[in-house]
Every structure is written in C-alpha cells, then in structure tokens.
PDB file with SEQRES, HELIX, SHEET and CRYST1 records, atoms N, CA, C and O in Angstrom:
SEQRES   1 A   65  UNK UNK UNK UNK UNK UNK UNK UNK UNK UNK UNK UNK UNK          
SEQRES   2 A   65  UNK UNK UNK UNK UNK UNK UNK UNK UNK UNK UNK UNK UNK          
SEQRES   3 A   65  UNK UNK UNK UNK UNK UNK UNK UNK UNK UNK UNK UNK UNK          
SEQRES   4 A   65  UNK UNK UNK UNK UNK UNK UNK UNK UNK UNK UNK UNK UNK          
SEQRES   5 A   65  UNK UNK UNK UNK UNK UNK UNK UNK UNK UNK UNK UNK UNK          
HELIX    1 AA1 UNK A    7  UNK A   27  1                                  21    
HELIX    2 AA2 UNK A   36  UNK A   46  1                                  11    
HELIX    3 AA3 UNK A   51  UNK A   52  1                                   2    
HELIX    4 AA4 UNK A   53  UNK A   57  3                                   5    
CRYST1    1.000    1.000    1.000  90.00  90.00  90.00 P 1           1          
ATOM      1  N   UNK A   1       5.411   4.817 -20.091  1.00  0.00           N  
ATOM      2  CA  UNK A   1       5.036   4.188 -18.848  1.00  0.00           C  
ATOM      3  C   UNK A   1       4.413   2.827 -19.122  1.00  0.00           C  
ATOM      4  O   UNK A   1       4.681   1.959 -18.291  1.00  0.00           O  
ATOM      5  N   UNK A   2       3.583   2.469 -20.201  1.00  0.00           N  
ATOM      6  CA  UNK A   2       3.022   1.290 -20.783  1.00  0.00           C  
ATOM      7  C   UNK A   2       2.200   0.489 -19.078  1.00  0.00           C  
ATOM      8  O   UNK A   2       1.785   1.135 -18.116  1.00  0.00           O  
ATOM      9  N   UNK A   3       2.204  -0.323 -19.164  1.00  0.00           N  
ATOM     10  CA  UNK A   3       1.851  -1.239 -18.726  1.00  0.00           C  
ATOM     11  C   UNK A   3       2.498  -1.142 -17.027  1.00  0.00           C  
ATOM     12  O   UNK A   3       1.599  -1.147 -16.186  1.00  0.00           O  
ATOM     13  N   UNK A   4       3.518  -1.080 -16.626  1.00  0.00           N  
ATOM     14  CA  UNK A   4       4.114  -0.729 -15.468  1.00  0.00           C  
ATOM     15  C   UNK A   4       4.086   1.023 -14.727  1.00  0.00           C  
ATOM     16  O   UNK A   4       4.035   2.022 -15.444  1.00  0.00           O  
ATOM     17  N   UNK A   5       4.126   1.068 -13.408  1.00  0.00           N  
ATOM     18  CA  UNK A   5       4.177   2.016 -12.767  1.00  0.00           C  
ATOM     19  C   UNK A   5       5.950   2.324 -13.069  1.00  0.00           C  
ATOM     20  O   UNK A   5       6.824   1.473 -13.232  1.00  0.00           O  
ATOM     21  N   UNK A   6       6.087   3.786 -13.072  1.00  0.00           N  
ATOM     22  CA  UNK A   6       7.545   4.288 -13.051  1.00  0.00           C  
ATOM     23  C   UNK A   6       8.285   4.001 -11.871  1.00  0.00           C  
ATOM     24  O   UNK A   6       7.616   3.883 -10.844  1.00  0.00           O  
ATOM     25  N   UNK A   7       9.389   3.878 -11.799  1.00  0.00           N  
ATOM     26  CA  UNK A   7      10.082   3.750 -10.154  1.00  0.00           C  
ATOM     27  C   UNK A   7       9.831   5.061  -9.372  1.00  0.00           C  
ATOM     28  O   UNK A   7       9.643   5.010  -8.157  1.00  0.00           O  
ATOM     29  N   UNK A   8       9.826   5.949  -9.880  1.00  0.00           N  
ATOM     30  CA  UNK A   8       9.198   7.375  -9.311  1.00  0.00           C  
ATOM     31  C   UNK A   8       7.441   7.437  -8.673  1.00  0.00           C  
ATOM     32  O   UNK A   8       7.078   8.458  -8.088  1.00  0.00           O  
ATOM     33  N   UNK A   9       6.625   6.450  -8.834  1.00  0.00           N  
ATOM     34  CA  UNK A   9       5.850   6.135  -8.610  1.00  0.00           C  
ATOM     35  C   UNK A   9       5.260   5.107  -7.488  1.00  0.00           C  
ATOM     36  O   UNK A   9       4.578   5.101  -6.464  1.00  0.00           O  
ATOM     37  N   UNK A  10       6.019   4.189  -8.417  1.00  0.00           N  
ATOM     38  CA  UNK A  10       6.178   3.183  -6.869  1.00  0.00           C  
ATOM     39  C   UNK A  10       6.867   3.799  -5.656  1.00  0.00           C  
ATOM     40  O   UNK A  10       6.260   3.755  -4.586  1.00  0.00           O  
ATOM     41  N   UNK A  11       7.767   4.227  -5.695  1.00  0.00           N  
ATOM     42  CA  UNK A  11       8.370   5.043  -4.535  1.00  0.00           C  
ATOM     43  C   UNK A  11       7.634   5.639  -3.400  1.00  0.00           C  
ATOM     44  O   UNK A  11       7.729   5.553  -2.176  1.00  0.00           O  
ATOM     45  N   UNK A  12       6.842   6.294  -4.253  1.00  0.00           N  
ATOM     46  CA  UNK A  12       5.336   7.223  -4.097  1.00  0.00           C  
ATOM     47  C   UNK A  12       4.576   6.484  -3.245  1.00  0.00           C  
ATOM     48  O   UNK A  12       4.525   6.684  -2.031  1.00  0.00           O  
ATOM     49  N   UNK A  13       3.849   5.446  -3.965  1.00  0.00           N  
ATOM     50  CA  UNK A  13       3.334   4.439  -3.697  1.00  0.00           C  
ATOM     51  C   UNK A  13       3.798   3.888  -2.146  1.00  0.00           C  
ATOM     52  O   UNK A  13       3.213   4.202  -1.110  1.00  0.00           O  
ATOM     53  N   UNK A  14       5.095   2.914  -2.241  1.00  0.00           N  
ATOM     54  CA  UNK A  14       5.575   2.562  -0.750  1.00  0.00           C  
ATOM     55  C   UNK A  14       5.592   3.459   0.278  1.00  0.00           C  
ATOM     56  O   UNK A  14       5.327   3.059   1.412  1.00  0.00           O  
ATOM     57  N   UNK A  15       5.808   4.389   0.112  1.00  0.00           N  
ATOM     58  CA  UNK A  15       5.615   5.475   0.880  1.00  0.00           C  
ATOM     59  C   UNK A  15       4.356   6.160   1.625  1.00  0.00           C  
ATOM     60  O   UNK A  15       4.275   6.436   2.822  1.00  0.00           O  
ATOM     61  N   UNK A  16       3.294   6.385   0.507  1.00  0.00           N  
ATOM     62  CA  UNK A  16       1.479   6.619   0.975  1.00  0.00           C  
ATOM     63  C   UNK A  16       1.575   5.350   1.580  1.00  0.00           C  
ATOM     64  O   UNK A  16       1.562   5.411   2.810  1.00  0.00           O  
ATOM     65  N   UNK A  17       1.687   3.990   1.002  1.00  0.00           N  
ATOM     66  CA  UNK A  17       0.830   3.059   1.302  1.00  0.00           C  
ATOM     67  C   UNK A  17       1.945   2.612   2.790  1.00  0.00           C  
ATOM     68  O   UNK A  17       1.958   1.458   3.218  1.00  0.00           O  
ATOM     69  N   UNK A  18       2.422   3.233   3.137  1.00  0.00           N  
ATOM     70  CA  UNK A  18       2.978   3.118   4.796  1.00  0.00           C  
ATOM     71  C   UNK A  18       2.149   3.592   5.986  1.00  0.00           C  
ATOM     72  O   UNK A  18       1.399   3.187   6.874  1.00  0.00           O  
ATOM     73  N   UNK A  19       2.848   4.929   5.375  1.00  0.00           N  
ATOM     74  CA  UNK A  19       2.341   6.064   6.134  1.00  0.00           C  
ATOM     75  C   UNK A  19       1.122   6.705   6.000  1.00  0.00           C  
ATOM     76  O   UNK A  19       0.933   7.582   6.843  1.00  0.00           O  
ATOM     77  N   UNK A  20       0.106   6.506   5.071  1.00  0.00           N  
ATOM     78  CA  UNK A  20      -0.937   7.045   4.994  1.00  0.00           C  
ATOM     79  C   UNK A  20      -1.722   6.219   6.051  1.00  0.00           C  
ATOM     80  O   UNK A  20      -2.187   6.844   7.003  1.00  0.00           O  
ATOM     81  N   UNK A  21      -1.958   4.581   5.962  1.00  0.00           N  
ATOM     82  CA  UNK A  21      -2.658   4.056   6.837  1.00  0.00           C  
ATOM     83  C   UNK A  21      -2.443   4.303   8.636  1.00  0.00           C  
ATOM     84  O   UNK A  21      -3.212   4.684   9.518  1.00  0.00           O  
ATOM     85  N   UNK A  22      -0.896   3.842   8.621  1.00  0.00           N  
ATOM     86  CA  UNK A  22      -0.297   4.429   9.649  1.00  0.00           C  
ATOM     87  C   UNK A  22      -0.979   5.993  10.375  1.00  0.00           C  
ATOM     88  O   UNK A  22      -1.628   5.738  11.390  1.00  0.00           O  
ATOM     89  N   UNK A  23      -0.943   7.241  10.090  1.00  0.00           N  
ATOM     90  CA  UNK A  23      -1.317   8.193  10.254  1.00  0.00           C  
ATOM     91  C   UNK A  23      -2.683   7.879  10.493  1.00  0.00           C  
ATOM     92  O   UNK A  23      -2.883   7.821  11.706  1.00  0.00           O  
ATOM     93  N   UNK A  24      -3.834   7.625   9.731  1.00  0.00           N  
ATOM     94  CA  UNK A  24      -4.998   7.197  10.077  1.00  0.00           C  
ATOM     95  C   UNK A  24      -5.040   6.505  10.804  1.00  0.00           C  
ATOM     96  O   UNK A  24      -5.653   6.916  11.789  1.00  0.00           O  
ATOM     97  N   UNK A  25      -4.422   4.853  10.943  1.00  0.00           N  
ATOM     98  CA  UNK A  25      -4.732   4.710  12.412  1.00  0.00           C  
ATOM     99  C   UNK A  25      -4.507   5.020  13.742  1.00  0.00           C  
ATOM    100  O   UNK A  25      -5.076   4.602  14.750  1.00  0.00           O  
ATOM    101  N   UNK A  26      -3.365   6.013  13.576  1.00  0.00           N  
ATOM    102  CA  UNK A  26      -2.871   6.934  14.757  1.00  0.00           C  
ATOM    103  C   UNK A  26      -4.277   7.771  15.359  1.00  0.00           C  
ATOM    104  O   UNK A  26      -4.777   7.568  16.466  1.00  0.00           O  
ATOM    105  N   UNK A  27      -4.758   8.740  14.351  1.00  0.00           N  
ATOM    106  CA  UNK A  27      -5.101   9.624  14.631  1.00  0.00           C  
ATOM    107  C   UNK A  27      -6.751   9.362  15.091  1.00  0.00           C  
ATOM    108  O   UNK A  27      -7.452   9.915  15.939  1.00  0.00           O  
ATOM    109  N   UNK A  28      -7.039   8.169  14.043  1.00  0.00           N  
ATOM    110  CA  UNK A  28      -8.799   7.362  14.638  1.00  0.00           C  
ATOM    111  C   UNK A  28      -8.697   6.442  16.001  1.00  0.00           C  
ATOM    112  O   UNK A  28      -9.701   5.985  16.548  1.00  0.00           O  
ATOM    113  N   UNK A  29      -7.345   6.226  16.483  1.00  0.00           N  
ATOM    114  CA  UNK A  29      -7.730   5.421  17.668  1.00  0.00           C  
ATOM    115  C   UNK A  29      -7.164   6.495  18.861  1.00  0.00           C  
ATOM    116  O   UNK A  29      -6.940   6.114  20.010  1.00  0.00           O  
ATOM    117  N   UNK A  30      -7.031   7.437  18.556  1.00  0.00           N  
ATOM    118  CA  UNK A  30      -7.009   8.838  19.626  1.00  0.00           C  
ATOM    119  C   UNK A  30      -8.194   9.202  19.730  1.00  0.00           C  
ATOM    120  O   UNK A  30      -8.669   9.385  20.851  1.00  0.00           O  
ATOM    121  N   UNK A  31      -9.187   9.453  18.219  1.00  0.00           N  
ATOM    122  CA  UNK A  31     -10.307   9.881  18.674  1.00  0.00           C  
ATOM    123  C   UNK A  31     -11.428   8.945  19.331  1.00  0.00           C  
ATOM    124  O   UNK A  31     -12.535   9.346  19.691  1.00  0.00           O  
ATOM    125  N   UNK A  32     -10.852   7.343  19.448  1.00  0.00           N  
ATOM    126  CA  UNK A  32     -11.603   6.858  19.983  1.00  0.00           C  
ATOM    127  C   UNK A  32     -12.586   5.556  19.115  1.00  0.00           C  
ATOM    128  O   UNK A  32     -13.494   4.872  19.587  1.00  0.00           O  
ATOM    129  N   UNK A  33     -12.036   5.541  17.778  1.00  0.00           N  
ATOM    130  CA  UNK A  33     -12.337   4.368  17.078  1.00  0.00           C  
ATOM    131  C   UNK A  33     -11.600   3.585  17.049  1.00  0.00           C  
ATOM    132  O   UNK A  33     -10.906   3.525  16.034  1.00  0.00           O  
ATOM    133  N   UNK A  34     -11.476   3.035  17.653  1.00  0.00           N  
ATOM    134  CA  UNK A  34     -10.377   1.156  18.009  1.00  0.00           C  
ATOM    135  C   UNK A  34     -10.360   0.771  16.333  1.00  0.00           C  
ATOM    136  O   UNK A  34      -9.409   0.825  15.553  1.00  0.00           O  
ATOM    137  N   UNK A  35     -11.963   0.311  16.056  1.00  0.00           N  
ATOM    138  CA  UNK A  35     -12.195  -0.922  15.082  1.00  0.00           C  
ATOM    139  C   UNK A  35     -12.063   0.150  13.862  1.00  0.00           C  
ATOM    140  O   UNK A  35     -11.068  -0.124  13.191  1.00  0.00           O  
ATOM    141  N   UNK A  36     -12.746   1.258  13.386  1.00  0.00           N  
ATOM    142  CA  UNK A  36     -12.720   1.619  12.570  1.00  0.00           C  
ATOM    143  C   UNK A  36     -10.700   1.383  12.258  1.00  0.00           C  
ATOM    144  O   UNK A  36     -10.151   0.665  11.422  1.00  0.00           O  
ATOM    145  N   UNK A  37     -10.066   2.312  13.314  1.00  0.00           N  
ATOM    146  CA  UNK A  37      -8.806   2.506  12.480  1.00  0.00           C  
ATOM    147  C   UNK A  37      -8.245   1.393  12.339  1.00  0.00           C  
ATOM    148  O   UNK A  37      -7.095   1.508  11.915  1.00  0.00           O  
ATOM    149  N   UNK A  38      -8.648   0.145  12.555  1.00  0.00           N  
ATOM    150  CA  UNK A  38      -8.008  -1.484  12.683  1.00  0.00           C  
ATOM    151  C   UNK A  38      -8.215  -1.198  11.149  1.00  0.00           C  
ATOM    152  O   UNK A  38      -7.434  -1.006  10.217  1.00  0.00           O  
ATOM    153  N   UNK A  39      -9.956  -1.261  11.298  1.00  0.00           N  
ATOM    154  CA  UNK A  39     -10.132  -1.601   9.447  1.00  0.00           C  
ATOM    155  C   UNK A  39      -9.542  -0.285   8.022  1.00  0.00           C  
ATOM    156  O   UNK A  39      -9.561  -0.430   6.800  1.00  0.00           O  
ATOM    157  N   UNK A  40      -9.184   0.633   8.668  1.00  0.00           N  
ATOM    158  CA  UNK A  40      -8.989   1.157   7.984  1.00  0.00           C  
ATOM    159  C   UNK A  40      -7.367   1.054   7.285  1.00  0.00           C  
ATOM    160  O   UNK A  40      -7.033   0.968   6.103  1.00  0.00           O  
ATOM    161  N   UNK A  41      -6.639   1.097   8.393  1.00  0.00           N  
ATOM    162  CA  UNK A  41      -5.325   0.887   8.395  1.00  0.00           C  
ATOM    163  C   UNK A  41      -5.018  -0.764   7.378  1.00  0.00           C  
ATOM    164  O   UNK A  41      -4.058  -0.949   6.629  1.00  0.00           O  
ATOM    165  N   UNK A  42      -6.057  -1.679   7.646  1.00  0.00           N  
ATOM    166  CA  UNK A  42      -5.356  -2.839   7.481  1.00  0.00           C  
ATOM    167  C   UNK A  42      -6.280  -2.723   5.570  1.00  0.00           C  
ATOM    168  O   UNK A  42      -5.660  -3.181   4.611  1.00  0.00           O  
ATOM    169  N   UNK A  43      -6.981  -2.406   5.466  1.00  0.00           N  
ATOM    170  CA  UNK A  43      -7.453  -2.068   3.980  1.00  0.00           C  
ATOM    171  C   UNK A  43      -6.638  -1.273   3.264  1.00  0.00           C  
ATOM    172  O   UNK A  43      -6.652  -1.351   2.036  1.00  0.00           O  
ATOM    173  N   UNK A  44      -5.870  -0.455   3.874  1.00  0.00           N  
ATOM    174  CA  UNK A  44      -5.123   0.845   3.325  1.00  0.00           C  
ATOM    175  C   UNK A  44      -3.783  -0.168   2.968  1.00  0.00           C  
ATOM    176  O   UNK A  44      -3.407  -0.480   1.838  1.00  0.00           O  
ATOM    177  N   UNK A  45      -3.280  -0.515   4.057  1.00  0.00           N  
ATOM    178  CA  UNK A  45      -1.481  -1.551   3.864  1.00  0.00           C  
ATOM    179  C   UNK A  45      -1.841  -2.703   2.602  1.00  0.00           C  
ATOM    180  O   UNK A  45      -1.005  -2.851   1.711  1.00  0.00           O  
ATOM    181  N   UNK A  46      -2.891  -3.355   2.586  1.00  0.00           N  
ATOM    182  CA  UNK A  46      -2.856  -4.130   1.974  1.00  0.00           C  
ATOM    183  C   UNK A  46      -3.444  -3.723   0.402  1.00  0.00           C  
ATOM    184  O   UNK A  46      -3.227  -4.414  -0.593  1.00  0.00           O  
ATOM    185  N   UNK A  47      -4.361  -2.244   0.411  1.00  0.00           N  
ATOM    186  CA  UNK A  47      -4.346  -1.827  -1.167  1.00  0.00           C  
ATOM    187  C   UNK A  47      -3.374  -2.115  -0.853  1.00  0.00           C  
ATOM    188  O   UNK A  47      -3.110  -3.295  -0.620  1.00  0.00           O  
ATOM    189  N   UNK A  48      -2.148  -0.762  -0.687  1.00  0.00           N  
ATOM    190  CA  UNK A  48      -0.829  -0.597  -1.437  1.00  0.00           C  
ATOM    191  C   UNK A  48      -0.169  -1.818  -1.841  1.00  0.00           C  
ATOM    192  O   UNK A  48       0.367  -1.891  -2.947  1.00  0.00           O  
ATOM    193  N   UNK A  49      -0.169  -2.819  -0.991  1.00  0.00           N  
ATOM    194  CA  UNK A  49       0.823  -4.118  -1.476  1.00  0.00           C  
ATOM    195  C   UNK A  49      -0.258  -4.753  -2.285  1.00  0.00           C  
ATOM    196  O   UNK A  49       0.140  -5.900  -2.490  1.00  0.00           O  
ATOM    197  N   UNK A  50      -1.526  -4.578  -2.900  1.00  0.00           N  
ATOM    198  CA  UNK A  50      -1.742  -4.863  -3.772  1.00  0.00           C  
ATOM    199  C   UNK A  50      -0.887  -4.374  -5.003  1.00  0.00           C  
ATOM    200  O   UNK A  50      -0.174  -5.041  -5.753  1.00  0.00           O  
ATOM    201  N   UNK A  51      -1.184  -2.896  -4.998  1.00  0.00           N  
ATOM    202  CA  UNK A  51      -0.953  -1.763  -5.858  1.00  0.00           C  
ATOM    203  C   UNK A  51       0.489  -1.908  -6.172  1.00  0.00           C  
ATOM    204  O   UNK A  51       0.893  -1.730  -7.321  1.00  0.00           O  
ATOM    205  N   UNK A  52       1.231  -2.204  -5.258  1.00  0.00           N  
ATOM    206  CA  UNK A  52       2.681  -2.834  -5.193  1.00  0.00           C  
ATOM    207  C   UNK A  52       2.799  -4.044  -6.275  1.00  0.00           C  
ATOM    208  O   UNK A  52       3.540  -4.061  -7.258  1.00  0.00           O  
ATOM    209  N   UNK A  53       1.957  -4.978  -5.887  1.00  0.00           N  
ATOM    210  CA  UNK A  53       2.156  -6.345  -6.934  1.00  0.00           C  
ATOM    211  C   UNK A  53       2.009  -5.772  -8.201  1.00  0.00           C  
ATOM    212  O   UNK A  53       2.813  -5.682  -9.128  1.00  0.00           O  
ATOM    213  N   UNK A  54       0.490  -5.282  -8.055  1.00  0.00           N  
ATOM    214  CA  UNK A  54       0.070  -5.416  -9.744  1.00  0.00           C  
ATOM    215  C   UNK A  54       0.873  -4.848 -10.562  1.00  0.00           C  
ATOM    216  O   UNK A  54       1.074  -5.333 -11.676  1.00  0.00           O  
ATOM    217  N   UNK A  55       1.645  -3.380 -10.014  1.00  0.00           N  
ATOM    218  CA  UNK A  55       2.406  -2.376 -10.887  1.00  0.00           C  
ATOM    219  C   UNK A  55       3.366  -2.697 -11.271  1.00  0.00           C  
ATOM    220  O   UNK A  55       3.670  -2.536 -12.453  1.00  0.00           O  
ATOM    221  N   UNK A  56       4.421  -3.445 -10.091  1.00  0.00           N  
ATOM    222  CA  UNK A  56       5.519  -3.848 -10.197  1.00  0.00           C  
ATOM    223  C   UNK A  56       5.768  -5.471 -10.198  1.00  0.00           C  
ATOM    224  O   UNK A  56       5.844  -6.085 -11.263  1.00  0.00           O  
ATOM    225  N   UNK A  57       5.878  -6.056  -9.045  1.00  0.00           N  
ATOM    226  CA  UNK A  57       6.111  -7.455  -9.168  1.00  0.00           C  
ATOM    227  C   UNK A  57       5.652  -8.603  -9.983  1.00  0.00           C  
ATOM    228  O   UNK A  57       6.398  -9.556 -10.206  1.00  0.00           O  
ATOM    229  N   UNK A  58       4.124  -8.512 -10.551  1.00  0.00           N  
ATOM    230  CA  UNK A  58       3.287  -9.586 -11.099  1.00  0.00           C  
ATOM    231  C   UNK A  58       4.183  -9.521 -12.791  1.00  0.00           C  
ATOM    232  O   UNK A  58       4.029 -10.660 -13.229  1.00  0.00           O  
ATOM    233  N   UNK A  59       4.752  -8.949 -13.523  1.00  0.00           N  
ATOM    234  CA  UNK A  59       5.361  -8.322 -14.512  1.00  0.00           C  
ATOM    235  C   UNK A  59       6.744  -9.586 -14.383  1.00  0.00           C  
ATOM    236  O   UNK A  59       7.098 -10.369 -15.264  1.00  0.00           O  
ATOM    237  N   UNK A  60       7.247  -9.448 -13.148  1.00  0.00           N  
ATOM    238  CA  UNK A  60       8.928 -10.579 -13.218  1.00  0.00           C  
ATOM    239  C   UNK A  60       8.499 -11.786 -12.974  1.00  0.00           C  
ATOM    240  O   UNK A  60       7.886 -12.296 -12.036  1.00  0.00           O  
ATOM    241  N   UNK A  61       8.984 -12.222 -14.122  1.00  0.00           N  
ATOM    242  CA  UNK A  61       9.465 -13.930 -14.451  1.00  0.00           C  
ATOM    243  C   UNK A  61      10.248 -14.673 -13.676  1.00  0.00           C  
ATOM    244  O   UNK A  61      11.462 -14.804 -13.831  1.00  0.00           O  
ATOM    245  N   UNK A  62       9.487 -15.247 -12.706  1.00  0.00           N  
ATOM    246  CA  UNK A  62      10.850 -16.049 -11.495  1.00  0.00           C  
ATOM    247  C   UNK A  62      10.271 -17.493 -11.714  1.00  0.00           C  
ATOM    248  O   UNK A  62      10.430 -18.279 -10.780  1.00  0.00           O  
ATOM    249  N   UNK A  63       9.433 -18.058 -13.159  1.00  0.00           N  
ATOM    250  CA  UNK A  63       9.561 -19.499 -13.331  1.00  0.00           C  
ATOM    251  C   UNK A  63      11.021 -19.919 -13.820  1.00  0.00           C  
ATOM    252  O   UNK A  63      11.956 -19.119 -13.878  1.00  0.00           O  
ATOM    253  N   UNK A  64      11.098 -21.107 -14.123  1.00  0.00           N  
ATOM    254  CA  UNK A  64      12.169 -21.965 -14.201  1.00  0.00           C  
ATOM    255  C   UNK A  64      13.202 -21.590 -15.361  1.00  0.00           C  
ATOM    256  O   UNK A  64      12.555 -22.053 -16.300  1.00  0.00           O  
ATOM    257  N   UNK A  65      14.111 -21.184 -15.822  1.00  0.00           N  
ATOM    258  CA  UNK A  65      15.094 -20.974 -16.829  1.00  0.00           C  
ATOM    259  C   UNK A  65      14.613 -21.923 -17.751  1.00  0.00           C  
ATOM    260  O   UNK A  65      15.191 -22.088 -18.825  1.00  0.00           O  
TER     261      UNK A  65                                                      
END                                                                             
C-alpha cells in the first residue's frame, strides 16, 4: 500500500465522504439543527476531498513534460 490509499479504498472513501455527510445533514436538519448540519455536512465533504487529494491526487505529476 506504501504511501498511497488502494483503489479499494478510495472507493470507500468517495463513497463515506458523500453519503455520510449527506445522511447527517438529512437527519440534523429534521431534528431541527439548521446550522449544526450546515457545519457538519460541509466539514465532512470537504475532509473527504481532502482525504481524496492527499491519498490519491497530490502523488500525479501534471507539471510540464
């Protein structure tokens, strides 16, 4: 695995980091927290597309040939 997440992982990954926030903010602005599930949801999407970069993308070389 070294240094990179497996594609079996990331998969994983895109997936929680969708739907996990998603679901939470579904279910906190039913019970009546507007702001909480704003902040929660928008901390949650943006780990993952952290978690997204660091594992996978920051790794490919797209400077100049």
């Amino acid at each position: 695995m070294g240094d990179t997440y497996s594609r079996r992982a990331l998969a994983a990954l895109a997936v929680a980091g969708v739907v996990g926030p998603g679901l939470a903010h579904y279910y906190l602005n039913g019970a009546g927290h507007p702001l909480v599930a704003n902040v929660v949801f928008a901390v949650g999407y943006l780990g993952a597309a952290f978690l997204f970069w660091n594992g996978w993308l920051r790794h490919i070389d797209i400077g100049p040939a």
